[in-house]
C-alpha positions in Angstrom: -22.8 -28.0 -30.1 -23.1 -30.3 -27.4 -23.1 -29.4 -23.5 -21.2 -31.4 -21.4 -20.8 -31.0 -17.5 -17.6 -32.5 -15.5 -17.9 -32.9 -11.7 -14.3 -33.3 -10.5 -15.5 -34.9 -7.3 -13.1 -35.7 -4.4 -9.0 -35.1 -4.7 -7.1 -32.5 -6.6 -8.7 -32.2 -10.1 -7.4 -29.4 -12.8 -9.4 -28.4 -15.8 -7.7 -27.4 -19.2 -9.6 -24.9 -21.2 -10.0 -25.2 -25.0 -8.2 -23.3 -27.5 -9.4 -20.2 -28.8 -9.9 -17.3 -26.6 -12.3 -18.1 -23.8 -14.7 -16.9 -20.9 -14.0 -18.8 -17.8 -17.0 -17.6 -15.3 -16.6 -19.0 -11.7 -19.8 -18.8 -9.9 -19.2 -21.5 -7.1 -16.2 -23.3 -5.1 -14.4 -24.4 -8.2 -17.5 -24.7 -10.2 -18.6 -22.5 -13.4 -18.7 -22.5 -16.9 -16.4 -22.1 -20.0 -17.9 -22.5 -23.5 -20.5 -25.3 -23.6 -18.6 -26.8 -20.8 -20.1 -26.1 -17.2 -17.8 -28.0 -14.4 -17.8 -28.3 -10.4 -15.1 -29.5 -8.2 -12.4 -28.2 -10.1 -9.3 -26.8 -7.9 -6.9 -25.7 -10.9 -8.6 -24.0 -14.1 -5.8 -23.9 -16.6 -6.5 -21.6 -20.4 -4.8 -22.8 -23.4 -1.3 -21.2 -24.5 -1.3 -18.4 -26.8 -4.7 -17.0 -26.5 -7.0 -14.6 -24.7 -8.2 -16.4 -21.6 -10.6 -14.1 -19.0 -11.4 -15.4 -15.8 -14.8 -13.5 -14.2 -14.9 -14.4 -10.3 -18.4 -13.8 -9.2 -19.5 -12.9 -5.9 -18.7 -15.7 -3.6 -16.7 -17.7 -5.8 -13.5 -19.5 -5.3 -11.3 -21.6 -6.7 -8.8 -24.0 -3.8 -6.2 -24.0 -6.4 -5.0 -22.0 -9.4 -6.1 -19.7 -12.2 -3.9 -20.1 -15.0 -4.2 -18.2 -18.1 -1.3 -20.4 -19.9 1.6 -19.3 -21.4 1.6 -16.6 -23.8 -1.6 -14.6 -25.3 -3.2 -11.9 -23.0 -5.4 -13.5 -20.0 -7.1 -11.3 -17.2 -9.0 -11.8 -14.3 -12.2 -10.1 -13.4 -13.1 -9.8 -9.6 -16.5 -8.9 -9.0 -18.3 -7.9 -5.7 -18.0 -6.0 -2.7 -15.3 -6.9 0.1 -15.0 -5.4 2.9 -11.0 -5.7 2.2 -9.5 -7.1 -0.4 -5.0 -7.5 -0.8 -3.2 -7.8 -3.7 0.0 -9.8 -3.8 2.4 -10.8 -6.4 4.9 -13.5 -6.4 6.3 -13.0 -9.7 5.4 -10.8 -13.0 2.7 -12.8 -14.2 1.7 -14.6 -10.9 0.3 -13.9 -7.5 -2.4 -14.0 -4.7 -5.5 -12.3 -3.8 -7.2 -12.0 -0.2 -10.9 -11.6 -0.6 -11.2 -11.5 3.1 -13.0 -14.4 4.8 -11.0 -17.1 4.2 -11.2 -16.4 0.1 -7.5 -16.4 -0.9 -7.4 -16.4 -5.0 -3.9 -17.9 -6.6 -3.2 -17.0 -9.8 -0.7 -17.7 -13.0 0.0 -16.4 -16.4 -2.3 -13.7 -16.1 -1.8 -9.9 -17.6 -4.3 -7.1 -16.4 -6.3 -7.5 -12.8 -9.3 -5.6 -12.9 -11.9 -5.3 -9.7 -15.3 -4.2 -10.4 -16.9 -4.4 -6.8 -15.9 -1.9 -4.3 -13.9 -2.5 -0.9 -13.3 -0.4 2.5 -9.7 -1.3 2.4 -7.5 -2.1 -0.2 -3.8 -3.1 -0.1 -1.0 -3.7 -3.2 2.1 -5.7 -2.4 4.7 -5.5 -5.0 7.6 -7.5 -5.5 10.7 -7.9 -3.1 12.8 -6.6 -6.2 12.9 -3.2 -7.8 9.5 -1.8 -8.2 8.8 1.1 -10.3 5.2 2.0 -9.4 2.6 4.2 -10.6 -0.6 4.8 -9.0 -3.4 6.8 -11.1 -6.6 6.9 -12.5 -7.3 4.3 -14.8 -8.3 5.9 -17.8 -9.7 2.3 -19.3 -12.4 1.9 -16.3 -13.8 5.1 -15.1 -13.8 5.2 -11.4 -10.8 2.8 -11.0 -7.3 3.2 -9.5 -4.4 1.4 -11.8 -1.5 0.1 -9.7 1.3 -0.8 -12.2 4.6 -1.7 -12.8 7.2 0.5 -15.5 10.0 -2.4 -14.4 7.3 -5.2 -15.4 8.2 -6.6 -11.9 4.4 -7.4 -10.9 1.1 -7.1 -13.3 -1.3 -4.4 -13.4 -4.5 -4.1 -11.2 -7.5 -1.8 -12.0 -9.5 -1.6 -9.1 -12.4 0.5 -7.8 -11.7 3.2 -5.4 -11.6 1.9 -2.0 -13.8 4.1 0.6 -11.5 4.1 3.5 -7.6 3.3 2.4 -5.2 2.0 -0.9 -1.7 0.9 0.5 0.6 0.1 -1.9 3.9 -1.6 -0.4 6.8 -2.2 -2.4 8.3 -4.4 -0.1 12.1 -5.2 -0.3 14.1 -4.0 -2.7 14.7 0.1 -4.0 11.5 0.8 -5.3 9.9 4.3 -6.6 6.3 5.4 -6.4 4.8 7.4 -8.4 1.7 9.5 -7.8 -1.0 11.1 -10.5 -3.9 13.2 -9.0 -6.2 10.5 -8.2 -10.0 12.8 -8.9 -12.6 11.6 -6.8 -10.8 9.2 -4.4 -11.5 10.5 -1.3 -9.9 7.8 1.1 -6.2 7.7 2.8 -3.6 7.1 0.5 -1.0 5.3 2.3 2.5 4.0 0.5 5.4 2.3 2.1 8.4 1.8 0.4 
């Protein structure tokens, strides 16, 4: 196997992954590695359809376009590092935004699970400005996490660690319905708006 490195330079550049399920790691401003590739100034990172893309954000990175796990298969993003807040928006079921803080404002596409392994102060959940049916509750897949989720598949699940000062979850417009499970061991202010 041969490595091969693409700088993407000046302008808008996307990269499309390979088939096969794939690692994406993003260590830099639109710079990283997947497979034997390892790229830099790259705005859009695209998977292949039907597969098993995950994304891993390391501390500091960013990307000034979009992640995009393709369409079909099972792709999920990995957020990694502290924050002193961190907000979590959707735009659609599969798609949405993420607010690092600091000018860090992660786009993403065609991805299934969200899962944040660093800790932040303040987190906050936007739903959709449908019909959300929320549930909020310990996610039994990553000790030590809080699972936002969806039962009307309005907006895709995040798994993130238990903030130490606040978790807002806003549904936005629509009817929605929260649901609350006893969230052991998060010790911070629970605050949901409807």
């Amino acid at each position: 196997t041969v490595p091969i490195t693409l700088d993407g330079g000046a302008g808008t550049d996307a990269l499309a992954g390979p088939g096969g399920d794939q690692t994406w790691t993003i260590t830099g401003s639109g710079a990283g590695t997947v497979g034997t590739v390892s790229f830099s100034g790259m705005e859009t990172l695209a998977g292949a359809a039907g597969n098993e893309d995950t994304f891993v954000l390391k501390p500091g990175a960013s990307v000034g376009g979009t992640l995009d796990g393709g369409d079909g298969g099972f792709d999920s993003l990995v957020v990694e590092g502290d924050h002193a807040s961190v907000q979590y928006t959707a735009t659609g079921p599969a798609s949405g935004w993420i607010d690092l803080g600091g000018g860090t404002l992660i786009r993403y596409a065609g991805l299934e699970p969200i899962t944040s392994t660093g800790t932040a102060a303040d987190a906050i959940v936007e739903a959709s400005a449908g019909v959300d049916v929320i549930r909020v509750e310990l996610d039994s897949a990553t000790p030590g996490n809080i699972k936002i989720s969806s039962a009307s598949a309005t907006f895709e699940s995040i798994s993130l660690a238990m903030p130490t000062t606040s978790l807002t979850v806003r549904g936005l417009g629509g009817i929605d319905f929260i649901t609350v499970t006893a969230l052991t061991g998060f010790t911070g202010m629970l605050i949901l708006e409807g």
